[in-house]
C-alpha positions in Angstrom: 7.7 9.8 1.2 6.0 7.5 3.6 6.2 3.3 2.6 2.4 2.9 3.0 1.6 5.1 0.1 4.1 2.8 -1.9 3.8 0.1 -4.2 6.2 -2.9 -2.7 8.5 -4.4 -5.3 7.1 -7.7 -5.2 3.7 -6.0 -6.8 5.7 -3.5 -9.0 7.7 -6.3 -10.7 3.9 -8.5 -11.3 2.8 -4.7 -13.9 5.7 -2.8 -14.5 6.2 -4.7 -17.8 2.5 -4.4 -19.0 2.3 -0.4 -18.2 2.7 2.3 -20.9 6.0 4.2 -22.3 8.0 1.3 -22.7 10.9 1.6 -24.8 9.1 1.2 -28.6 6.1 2.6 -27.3 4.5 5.2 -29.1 5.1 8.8 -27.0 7.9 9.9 -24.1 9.4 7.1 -22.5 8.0 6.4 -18.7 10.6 5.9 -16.7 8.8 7.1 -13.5 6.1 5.0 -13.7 6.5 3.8 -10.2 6.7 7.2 -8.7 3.6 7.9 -10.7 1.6 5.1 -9.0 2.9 6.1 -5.3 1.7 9.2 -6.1 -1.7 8.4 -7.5 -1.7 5.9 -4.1 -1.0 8.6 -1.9 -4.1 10.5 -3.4 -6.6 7.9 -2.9 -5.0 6.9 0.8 -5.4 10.3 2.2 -8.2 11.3 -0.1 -6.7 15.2 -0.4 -6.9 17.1 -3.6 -4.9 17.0 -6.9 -3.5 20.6 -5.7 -2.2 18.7 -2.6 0.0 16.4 -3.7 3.7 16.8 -2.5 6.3 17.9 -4.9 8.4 15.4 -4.4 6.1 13.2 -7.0 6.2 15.7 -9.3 3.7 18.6 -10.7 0.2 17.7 -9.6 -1.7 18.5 -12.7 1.0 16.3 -15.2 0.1 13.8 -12.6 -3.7 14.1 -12.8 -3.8 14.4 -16.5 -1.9 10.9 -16.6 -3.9 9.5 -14.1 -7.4 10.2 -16.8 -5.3 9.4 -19.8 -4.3 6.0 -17.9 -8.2 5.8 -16.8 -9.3 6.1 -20.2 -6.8 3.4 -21.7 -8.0 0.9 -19.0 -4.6 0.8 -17.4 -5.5 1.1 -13.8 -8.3 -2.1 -14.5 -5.4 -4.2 -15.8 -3.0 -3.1 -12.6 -6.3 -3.9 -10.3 -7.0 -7.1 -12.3 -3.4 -8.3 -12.0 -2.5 -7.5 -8.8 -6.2 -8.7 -7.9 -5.2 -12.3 -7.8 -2.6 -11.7 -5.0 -4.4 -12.2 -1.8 -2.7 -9.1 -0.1 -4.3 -6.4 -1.8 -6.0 -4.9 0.3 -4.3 -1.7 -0.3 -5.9 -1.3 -3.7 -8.9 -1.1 -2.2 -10.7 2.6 -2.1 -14.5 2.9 -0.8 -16.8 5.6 0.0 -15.4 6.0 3.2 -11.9 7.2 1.8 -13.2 9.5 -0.7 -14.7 13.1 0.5 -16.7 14.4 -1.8 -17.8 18.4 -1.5 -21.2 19.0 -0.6 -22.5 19.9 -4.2 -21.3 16.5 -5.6 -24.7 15.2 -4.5 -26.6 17.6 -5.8 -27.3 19.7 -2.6 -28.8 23.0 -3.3 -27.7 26.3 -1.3 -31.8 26.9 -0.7 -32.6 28.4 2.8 -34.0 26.8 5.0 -38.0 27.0 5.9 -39.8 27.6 8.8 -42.6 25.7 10.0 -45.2 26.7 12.4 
């Protein structure tokens, strides 16, 4: 697992108390909430599919199903919003020009092209 996909321990200690599945939490018990967070960091960093995530963080699809159930709660707003007010954060950050999207994700139809004479 490569350290820049990782989340340092100074930032892990600022949300690791405010994340979900807690002891007394309703549902399972997180305790690889960290490892969840690498691996959701390693898909944004190198902007490759769900199906592509390495095994080593666990079965991609229980790992993209907690990433929307986390996206729904608000989760990842309050990790962005607390880690937000350190100034070295710019490895949060994830624009357009990370993020492939296919060609039909803007709407492009297959049409042929015309001819003009």
């Amino acid at each position: 697992m490569a350290l820049r996909h990782t989340i340092t321990d100074e930032q892990w200690d600022k949300i690791k108390d405010a994340l979900p599945g807690k002891a007394g939490d309703r549902g399972r018990t997180a305790e690889d909430n960290r490892l969840f967070i690498d691996a959701v960091m390693w898909i944004a960093k190198t902007g490759a599919p769900w199906r592509d995530l390495p095994d080593n963080y666990g079965k991609w699809s229980t790992v993209h199903k907690r990433f929307i159930r986390w996206s729904k709660n608000g989760v990842w707003q309050m990790i962005f919003n607390t880690l937000a007010a350190d100034a070295d954060t710019e490895w949060l950050m994830i624009d357009s020009t990370i993020i492939r999207a296919h060609q039909h994700a803007a709407g492009a139809k297959g049409a042929a092209v015309t001819e003009i004479r």
